[in-house]
PyMOL commands that place a pseudoatom at each C-alpha (Angstrom):
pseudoatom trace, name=CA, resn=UNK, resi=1, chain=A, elem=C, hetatm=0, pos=[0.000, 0.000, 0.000]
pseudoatom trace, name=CA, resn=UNK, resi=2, chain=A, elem=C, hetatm=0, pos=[2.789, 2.396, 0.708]
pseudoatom trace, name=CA, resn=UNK, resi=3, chain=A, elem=C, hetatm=0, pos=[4.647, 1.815, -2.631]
pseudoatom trace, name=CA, resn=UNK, resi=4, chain=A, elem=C, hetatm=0, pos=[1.433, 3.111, -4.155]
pseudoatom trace, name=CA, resn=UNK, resi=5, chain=A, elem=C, hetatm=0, pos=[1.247, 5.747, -2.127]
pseudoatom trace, name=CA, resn=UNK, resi=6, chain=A, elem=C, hetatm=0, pos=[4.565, 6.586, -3.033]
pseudoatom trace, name=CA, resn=UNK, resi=7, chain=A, elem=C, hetatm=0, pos=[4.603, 6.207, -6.465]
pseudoatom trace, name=CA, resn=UNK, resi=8, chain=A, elem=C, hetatm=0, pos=[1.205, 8.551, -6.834]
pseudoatom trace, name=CA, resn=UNK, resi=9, chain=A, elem=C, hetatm=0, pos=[2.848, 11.262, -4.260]
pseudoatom trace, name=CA, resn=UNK, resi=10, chain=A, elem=C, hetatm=0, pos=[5.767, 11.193, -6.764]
pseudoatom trace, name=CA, resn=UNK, resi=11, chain=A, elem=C, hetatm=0, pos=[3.993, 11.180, -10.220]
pseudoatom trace, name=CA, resn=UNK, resi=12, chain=A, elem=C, hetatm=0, pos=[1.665, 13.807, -8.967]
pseudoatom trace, name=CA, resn=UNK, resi=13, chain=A, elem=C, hetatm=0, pos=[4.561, 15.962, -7.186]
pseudoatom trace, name=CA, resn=UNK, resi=14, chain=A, elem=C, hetatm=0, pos=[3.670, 19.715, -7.708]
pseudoatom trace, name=CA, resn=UNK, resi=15, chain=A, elem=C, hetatm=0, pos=[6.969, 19.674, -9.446]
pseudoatom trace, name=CA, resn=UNK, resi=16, chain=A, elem=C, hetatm=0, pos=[5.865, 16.925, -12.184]
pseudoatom trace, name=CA, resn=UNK, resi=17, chain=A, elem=C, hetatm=0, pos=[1.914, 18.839, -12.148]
pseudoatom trace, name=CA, resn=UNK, resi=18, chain=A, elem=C, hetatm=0, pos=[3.308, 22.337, -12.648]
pseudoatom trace, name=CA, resn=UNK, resi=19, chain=A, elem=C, hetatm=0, pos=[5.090, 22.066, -15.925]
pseudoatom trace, name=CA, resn=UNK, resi=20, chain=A, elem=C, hetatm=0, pos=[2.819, 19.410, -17.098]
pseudoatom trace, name=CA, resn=UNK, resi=21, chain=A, elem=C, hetatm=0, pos=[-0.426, 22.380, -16.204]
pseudoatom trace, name=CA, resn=UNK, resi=22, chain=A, elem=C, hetatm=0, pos=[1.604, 24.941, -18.192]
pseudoatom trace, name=CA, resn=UNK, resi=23, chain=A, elem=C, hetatm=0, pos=[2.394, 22.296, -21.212]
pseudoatom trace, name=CA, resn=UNK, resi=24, chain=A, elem=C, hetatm=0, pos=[-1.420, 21.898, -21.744]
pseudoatom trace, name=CA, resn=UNK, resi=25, chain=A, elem=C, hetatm=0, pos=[-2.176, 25.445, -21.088]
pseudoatom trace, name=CA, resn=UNK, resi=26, chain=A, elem=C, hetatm=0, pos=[0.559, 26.804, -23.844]
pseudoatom trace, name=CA, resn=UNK, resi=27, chain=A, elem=C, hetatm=0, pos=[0.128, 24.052, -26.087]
pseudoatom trace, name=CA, resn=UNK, resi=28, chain=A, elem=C, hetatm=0, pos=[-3.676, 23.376, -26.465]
pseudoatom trace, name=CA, resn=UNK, resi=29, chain=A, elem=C, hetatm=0, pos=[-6.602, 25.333, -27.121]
pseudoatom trace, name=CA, resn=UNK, resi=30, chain=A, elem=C, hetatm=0, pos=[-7.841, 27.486, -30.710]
pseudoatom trace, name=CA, resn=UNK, resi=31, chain=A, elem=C, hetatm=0, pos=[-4.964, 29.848, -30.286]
pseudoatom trace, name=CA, resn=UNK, resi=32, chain=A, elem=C, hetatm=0, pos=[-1.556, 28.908, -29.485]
pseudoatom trace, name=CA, resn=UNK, resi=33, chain=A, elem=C, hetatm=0, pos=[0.721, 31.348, -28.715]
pseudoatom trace, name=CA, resn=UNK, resi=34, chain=A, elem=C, hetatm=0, pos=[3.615, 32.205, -31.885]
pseudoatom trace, name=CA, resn=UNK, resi=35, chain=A, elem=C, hetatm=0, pos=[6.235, 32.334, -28.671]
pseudoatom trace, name=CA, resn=UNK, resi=36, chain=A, elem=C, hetatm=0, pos=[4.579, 29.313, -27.263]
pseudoatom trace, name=CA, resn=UNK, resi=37, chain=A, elem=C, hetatm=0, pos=[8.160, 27.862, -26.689]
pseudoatom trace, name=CA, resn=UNK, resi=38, chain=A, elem=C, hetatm=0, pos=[9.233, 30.655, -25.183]
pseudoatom trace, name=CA, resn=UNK, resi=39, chain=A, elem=C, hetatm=0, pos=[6.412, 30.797, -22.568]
pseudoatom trace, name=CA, resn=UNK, resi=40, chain=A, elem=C, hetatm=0, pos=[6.934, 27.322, -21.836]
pseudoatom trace, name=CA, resn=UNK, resi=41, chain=A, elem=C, hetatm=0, pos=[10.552, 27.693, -20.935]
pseudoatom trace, name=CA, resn=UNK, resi=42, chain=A, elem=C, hetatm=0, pos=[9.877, 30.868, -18.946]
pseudoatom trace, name=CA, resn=UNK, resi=43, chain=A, elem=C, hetatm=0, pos=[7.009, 29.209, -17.169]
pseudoatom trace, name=CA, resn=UNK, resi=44, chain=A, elem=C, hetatm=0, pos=[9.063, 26.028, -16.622]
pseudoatom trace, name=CA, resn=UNK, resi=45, chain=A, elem=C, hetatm=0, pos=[12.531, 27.498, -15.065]
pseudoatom trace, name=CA, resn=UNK, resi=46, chain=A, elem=C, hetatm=0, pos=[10.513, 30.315, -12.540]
pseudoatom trace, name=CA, resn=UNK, resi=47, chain=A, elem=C, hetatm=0, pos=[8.272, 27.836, -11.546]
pseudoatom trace, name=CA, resn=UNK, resi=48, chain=A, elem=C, hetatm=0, pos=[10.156, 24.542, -11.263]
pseudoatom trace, name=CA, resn=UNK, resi=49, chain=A, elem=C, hetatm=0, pos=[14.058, 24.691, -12.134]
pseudoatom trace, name=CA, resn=UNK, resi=50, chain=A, elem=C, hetatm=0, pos=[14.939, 27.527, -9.813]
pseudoatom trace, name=CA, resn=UNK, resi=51, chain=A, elem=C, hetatm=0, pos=[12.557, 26.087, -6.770]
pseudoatom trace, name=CA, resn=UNK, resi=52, chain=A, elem=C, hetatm=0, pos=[14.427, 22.685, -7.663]
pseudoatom trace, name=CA, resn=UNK, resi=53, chain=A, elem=C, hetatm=0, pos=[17.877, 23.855, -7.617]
pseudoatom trace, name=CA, resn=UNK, resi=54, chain=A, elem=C, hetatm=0, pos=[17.262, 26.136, -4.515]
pseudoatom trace, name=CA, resn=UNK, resi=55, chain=A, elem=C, hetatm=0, pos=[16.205, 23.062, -2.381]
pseudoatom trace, name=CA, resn=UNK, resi=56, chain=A, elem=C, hetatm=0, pos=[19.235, 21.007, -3.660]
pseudoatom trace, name=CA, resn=UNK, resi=57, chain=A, elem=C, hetatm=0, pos=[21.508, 24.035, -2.857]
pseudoatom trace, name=CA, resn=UNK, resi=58, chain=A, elem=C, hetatm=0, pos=[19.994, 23.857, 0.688]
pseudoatom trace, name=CA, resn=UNK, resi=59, chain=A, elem=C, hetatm=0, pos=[19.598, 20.530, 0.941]
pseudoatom trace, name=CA, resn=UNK, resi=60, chain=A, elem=C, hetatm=0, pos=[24.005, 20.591, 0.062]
pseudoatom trace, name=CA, resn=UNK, resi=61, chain=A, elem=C, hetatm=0, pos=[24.029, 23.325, 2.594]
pseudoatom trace, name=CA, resn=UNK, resi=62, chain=A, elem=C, hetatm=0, pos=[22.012, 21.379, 5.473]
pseudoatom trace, name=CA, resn=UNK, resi=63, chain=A, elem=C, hetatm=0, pos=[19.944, 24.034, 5.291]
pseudoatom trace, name=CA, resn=UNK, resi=64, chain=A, elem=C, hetatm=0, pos=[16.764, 21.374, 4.690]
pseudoatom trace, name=CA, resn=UNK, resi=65, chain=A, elem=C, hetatm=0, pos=[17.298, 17.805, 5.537]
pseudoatom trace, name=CA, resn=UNK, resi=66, chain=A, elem=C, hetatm=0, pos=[15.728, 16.330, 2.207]
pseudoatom trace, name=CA, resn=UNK, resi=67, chain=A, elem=C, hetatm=0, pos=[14.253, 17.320, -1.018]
pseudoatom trace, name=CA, resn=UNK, resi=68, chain=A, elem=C, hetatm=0, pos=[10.784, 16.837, -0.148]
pseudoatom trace, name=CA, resn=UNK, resi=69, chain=A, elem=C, hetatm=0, pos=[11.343, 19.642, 2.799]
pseudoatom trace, name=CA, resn=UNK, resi=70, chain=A, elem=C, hetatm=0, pos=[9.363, 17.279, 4.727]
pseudoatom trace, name=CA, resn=UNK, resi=71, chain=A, elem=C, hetatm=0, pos=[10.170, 19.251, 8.040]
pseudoatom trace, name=CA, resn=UNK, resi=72, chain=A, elem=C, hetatm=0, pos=[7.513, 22.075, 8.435]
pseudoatom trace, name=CA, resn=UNK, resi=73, chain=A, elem=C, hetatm=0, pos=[9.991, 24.726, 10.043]
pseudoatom trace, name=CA, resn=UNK, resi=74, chain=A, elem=C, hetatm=0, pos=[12.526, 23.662, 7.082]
pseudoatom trace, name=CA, resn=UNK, resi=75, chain=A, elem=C, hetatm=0, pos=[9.688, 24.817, 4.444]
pseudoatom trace, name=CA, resn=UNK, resi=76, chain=A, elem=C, hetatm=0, pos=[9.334, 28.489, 5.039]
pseudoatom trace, name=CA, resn=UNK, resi=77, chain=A, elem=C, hetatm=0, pos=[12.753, 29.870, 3.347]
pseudoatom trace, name=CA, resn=UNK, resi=78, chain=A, elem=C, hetatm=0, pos=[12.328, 26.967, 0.176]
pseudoatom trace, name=CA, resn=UNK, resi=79, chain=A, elem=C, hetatm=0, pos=[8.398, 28.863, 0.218]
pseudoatom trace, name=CA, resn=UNK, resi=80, chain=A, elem=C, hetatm=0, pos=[9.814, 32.163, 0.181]
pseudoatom trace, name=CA, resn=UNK, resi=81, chain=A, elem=C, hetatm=0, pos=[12.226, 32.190, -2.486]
pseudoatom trace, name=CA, resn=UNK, resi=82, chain=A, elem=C, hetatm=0, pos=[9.201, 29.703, -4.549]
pseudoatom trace, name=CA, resn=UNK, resi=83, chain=A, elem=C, hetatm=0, pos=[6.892, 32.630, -4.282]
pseudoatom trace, name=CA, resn=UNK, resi=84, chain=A, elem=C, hetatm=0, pos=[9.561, 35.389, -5.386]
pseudoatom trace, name=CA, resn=UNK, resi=85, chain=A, elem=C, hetatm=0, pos=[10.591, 33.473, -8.741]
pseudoatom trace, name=CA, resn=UNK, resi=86, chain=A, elem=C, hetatm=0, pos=[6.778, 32.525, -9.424]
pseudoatom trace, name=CA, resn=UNK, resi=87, chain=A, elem=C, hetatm=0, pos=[6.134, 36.019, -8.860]
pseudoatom trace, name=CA, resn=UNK, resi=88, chain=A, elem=C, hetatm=0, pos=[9.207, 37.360, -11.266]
pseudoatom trace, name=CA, resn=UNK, resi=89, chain=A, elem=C, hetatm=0, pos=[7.898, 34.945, -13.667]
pseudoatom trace, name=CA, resn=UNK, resi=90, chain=A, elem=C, hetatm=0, pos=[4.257, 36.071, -13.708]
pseudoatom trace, name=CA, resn=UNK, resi=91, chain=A, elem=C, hetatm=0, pos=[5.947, 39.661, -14.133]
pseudoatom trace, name=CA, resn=UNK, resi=92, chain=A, elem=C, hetatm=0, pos=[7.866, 38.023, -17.811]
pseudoatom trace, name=CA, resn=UNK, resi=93, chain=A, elem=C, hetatm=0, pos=[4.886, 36.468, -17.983]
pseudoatom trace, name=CA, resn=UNK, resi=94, chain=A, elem=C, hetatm=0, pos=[3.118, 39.977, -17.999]
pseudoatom trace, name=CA, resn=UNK, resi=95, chain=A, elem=C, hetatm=0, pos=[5.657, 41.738, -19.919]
pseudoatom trace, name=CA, resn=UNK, resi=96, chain=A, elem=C, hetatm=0, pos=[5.416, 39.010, -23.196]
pseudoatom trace, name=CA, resn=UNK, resi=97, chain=A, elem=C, hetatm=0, pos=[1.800, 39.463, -23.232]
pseudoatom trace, name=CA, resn=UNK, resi=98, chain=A, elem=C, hetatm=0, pos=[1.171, 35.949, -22.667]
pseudoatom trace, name=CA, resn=UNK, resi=99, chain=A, elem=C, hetatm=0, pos=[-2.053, 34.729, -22.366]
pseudoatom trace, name=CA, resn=UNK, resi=100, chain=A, elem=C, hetatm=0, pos=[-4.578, 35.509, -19.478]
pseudoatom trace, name=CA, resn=UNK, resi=101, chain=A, elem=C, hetatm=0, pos=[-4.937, 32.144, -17.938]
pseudoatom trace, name=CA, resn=UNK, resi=102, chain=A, elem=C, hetatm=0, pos=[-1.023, 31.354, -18.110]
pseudoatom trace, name=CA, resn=UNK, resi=103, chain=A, elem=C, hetatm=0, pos=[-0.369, 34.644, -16.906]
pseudoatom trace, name=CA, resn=UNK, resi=104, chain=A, elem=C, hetatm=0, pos=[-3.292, 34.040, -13.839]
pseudoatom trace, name=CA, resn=UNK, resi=105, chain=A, elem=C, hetatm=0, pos=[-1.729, 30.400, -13.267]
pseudoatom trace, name=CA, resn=UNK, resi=106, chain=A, elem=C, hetatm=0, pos=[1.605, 32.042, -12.403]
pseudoatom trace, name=CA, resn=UNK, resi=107, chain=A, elem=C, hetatm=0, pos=[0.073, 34.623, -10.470]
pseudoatom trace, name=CA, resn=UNK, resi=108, chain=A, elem=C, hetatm=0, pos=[-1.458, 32.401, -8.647]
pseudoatom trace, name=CA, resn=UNK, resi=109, chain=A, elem=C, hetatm=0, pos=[1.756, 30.024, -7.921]
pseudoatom trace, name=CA, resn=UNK, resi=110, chain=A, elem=C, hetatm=0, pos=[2.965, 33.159, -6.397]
pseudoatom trace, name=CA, resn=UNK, resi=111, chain=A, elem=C, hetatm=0, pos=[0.575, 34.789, -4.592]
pseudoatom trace, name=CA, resn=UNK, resi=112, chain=A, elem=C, hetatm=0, pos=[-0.932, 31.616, -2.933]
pseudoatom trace, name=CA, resn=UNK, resi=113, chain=A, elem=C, hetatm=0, pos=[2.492, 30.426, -2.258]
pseudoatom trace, name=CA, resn=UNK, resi=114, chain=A, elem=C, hetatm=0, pos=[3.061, 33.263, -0.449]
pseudoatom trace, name=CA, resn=UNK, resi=115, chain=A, elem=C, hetatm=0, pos=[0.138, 32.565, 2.275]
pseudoatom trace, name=CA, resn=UNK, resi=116, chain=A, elem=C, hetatm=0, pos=[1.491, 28.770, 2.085]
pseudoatom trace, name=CA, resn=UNK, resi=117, chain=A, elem=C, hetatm=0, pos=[4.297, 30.057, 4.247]
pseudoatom trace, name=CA, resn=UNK, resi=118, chain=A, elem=C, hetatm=0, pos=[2.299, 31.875, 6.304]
pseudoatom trace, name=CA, resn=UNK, resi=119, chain=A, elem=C, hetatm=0, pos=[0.341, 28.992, 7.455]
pseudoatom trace, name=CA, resn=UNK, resi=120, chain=A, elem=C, hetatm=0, pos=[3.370, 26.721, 7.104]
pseudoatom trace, name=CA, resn=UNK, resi=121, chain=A, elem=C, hetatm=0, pos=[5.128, 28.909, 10.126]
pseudoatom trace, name=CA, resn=UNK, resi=122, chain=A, elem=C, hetatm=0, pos=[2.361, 27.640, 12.094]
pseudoatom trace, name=CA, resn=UNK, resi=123, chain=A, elem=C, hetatm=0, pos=[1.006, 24.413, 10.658]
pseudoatom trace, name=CA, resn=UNK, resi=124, chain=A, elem=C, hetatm=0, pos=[1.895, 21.939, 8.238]
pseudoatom trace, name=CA, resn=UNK, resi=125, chain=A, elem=C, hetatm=0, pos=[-0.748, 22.141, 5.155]
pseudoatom trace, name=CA, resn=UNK, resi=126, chain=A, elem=C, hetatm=0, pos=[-0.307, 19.964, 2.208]
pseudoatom trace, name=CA, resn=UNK, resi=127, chain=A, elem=C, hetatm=0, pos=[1.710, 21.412, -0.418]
pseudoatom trace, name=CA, resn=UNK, resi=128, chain=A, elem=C, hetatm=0, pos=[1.035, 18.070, -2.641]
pseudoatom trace, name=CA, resn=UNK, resi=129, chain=A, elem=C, hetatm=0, pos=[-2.931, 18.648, -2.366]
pseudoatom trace, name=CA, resn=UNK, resi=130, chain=A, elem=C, hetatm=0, pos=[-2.238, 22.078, -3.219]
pseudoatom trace, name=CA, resn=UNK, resi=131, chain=A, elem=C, hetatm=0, pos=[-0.104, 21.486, -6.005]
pseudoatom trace, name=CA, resn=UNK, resi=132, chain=A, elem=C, hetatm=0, pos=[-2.568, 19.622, -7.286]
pseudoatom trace, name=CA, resn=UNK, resi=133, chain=A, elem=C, hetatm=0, pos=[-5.939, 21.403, -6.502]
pseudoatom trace, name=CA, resn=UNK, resi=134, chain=A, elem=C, hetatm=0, pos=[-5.049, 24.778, -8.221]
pseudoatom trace, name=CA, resn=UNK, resi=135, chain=A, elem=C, hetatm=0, pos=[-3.743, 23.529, -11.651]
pseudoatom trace, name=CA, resn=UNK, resi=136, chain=A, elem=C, hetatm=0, pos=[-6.783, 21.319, -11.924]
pseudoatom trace, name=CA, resn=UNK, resi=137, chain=A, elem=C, hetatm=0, pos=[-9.020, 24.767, -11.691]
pseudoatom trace, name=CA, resn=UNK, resi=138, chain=A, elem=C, hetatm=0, pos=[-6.690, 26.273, -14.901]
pseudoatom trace, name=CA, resn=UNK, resi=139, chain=A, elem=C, hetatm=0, pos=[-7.156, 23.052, -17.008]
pseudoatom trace, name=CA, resn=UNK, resi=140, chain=A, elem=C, hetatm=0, pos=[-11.099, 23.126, -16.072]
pseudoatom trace, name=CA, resn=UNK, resi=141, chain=A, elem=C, hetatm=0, pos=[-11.457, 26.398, -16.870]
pseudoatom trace, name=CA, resn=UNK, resi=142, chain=A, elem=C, hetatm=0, pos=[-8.759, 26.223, -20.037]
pseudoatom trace, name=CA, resn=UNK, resi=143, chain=A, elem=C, hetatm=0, pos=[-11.565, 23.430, -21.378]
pseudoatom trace, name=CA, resn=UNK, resi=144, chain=A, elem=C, hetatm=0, pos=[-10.316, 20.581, -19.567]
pseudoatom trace, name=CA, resn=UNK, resi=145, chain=A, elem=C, hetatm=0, pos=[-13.278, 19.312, -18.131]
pseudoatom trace, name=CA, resn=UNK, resi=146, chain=A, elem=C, hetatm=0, pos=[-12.964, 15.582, -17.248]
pseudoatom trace, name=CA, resn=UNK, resi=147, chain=A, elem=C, hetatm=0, pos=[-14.431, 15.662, -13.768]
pseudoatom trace, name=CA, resn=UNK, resi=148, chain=A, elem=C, hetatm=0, pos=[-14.286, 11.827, -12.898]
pseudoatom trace, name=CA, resn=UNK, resi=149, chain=A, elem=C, hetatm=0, pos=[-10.402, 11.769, -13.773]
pseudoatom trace, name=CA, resn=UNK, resi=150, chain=A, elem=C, hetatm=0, pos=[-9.601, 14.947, -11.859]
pseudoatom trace, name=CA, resn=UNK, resi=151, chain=A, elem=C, hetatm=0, pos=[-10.970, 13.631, -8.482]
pseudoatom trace, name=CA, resn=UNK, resi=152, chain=A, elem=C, hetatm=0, pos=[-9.723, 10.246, -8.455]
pseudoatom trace, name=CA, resn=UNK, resi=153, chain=A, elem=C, hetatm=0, pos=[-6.556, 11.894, -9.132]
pseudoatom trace, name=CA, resn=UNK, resi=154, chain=A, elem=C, hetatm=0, pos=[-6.856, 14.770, -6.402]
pseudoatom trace, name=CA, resn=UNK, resi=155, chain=A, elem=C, hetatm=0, pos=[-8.219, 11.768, -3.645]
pseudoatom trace, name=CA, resn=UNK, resi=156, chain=A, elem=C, hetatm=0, pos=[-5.837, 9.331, -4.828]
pseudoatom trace, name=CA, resn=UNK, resi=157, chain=A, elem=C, hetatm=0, pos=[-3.038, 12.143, -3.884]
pseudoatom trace, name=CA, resn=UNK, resi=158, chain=A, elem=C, hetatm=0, pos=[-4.892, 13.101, -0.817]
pseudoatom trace, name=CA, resn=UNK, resi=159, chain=A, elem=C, hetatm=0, pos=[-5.167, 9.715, 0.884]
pseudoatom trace, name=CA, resn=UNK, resi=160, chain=A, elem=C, hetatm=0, pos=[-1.580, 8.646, -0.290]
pseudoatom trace, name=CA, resn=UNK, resi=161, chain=A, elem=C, hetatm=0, pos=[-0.525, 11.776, 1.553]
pseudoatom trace, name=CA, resn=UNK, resi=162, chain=A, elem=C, hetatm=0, pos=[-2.268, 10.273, 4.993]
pseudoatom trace, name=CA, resn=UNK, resi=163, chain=A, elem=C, hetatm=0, pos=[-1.354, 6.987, 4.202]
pseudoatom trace, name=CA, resn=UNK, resi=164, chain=A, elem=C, hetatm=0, pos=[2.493, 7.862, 3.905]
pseudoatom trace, name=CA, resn=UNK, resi=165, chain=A, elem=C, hetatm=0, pos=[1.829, 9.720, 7.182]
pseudoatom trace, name=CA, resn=UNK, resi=166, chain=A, elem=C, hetatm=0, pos=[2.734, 12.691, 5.845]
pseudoatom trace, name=CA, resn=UNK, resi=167, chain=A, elem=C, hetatm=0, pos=[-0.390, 15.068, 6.657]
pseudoatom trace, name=CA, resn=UNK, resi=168, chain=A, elem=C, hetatm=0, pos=[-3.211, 14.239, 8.329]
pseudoatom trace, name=CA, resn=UNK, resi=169, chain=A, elem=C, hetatm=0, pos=[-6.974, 14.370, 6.361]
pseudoatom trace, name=CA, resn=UNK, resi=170, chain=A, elem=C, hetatm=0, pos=[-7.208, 17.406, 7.817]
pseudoatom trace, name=CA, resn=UNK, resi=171, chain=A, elem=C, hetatm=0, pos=[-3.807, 19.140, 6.104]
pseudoatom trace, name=CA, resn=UNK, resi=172, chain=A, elem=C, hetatm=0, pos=[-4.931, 17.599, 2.545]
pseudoatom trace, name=CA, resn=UNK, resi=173, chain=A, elem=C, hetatm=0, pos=[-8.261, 19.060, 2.701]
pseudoatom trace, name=CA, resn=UNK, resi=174, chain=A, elem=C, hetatm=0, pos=[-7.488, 22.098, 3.741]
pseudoatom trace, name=CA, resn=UNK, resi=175, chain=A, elem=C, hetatm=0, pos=[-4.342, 22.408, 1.294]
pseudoatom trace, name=CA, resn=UNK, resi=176, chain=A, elem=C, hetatm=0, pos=[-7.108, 21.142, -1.573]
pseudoatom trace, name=CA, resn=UNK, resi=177, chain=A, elem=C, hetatm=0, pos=[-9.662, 22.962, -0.358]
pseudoatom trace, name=CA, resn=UNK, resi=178, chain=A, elem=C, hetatm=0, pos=[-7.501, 26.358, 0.117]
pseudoatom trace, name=CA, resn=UNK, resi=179, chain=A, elem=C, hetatm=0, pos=[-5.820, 25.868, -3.913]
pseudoatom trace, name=CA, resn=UNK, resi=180, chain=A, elem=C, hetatm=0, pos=[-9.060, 25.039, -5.384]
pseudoatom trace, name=CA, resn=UNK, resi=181, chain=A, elem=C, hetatm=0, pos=[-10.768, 28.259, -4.167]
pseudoatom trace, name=CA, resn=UNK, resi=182, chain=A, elem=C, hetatm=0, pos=[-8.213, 30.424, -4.379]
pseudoatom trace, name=CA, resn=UNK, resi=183, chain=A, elem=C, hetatm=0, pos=[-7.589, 29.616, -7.852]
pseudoatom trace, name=CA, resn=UNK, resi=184, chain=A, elem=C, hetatm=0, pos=[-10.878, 29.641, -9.079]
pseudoatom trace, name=CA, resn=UNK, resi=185, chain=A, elem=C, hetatm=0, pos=[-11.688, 33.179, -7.166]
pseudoatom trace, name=CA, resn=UNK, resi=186, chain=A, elem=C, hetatm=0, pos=[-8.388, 34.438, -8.853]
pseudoatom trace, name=CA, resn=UNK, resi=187, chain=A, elem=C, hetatm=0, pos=[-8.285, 33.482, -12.315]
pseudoatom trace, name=CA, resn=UNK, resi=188, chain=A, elem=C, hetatm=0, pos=[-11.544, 34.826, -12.954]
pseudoatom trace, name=CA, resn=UNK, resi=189, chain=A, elem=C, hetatm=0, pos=[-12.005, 37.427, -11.085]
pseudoatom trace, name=CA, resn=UNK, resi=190, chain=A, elem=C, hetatm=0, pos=[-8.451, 38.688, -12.176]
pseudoatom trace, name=CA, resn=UNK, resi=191, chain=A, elem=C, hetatm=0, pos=[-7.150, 37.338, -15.487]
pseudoatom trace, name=CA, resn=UNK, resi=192, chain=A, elem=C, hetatm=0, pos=[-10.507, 36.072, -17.761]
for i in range(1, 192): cmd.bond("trace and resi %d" % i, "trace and resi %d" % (i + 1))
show_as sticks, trace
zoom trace
């Protein structure tokens, strides 16, 4: 049961779902960008290369004890820096005119990463459910809408979470919860 659970936590690691969200977003739809390539690679490095190579750079420095930041008070300073390159690529982003809802999906990396560490000085909320939650809002309201496969996915991460004993039911839902509604409220209030 645990190999399960660890294979789902690791194919549906906010680091294999973000790039993977911004693939489908750039790539599908009527209108595809002419600097689709170009938003992709922006889009990838601010969002997932630098927050990779900071945590190995800390993780080399003891700064974190593994890659996974598993260690609440460890995740604040990996959060930080997250939300500072998400935000400096939504402001690229901005700047290349790219398209509302890949704009809005970096926004949101940023902003709602930003009250992730917030919480995460006091409480450990589930950065996997969140990872999840909030892309799944862009692809639904990019056209994706395949409601059965998005919430066997999202539960499947959820309980794999709990059953690693990772977070407790409580940290996943709130982590889904919190992404789901935050992304929804800001991509369309904001950016369509």
């Amino acid at each position: 049961m645990t190999r399960a659970a660890s294979l789902i936590s690791l194919v549906l690691h906010p680091m294999m779902v973000t790039p993977a969200t911004f693939g489908l977003l750039i790539y599908t739809g009527s209108s595809i960008p002419e600097n689709s390539h170009l938003l992709f690679i922006i889009a990838f490095f601010f969002s997932t290369i630098l927050a990779i190579a900071t945590v190995y750079y800390m993780k080399q420095k003891g700064i974190v004890s593994n890659m996974d930041v598993s260690i609440r008070e460890e995740r604040v300073q990996p959060l930080v820096f997250g939300s500072i390159y998400c935000g400096l690529g939504f402001l690229l982003l901005k700047y290349l005119d790219a398209p509302a809802l890949i704009q809005g999906l970096m926004f949101c990396y940023a902003f709602n990463t930003a009250i992730v560490w917030f919480i995460t000085r006091k409480w450990k909320i589930s950065i996997h459910a969140i990872g999840l939650s909030g892309p799944l809002v862009a692809l639904w309201l990019h056209g994706f809408h395949l409601p059965i496969f998005m919430g066997i996915a999202l539960v499947l991460l959820c309980v794999s979470r709990v059953i690693l004993k990772v977070h407790t039911p409580a940290q996943v839902i709130a982590g889904a919860g919190m992404a789901m509604g935050l992304a929804y409220v800001q991509l369309t209030l904001l950016f369509l």
